[in-house]
Legacy VTK file of the C-alpha trace (Angstrom):
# vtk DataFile Version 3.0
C-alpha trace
ASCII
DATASET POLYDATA
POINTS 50 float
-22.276 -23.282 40.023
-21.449 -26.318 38.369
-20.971 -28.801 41.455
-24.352 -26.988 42.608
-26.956 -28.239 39.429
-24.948 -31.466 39.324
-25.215 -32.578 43.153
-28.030 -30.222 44.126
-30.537 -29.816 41.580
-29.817 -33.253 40.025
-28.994 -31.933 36.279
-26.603 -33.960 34.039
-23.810 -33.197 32.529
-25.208 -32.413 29.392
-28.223 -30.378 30.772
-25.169 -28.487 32.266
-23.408 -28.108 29.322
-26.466 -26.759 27.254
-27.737 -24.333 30.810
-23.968 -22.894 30.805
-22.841 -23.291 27.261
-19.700 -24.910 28.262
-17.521 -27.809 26.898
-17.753 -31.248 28.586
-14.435 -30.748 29.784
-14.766 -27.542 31.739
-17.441 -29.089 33.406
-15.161 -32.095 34.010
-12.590 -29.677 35.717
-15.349 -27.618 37.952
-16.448 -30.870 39.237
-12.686 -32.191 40.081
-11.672 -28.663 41.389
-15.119 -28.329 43.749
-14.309 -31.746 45.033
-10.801 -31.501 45.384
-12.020 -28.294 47.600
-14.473 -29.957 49.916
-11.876 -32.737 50.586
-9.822 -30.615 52.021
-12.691 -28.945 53.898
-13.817 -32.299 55.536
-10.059 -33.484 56.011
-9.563 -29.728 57.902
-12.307 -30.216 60.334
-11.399 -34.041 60.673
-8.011 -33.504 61.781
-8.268 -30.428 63.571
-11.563 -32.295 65.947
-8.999 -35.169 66.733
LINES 1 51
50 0 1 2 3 4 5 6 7 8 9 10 11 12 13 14 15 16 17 18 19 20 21 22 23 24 25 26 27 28 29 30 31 32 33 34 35 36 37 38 39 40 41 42 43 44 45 46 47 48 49
């Protein structure tokens, strides 16, 4: 939900931390974890279309 009203909707991270009542930091962590997650995704599909 986080990555999704950063990258998608455009919010900030402080219009996400007042939507979702969380810390700066948690935020932070989504954001690192839903990354983390699609760089695997596109490194998947990039090795297995070699």
């Amino acid at each position: 939900m986080v990555f999704r009203l950063i990258k998608e909707y455009g919010l900030s991270y402080a219009q996400v931390k007042e939507v979702m009542d969380i810390s700066q930091n948690t935020i932070e962590t989504h954001m690192k974890l839903a990354l983390k997650k699609l760089k695997m995704i596109v490194d998947s599909y990039y090795n297995s279309s070699k």
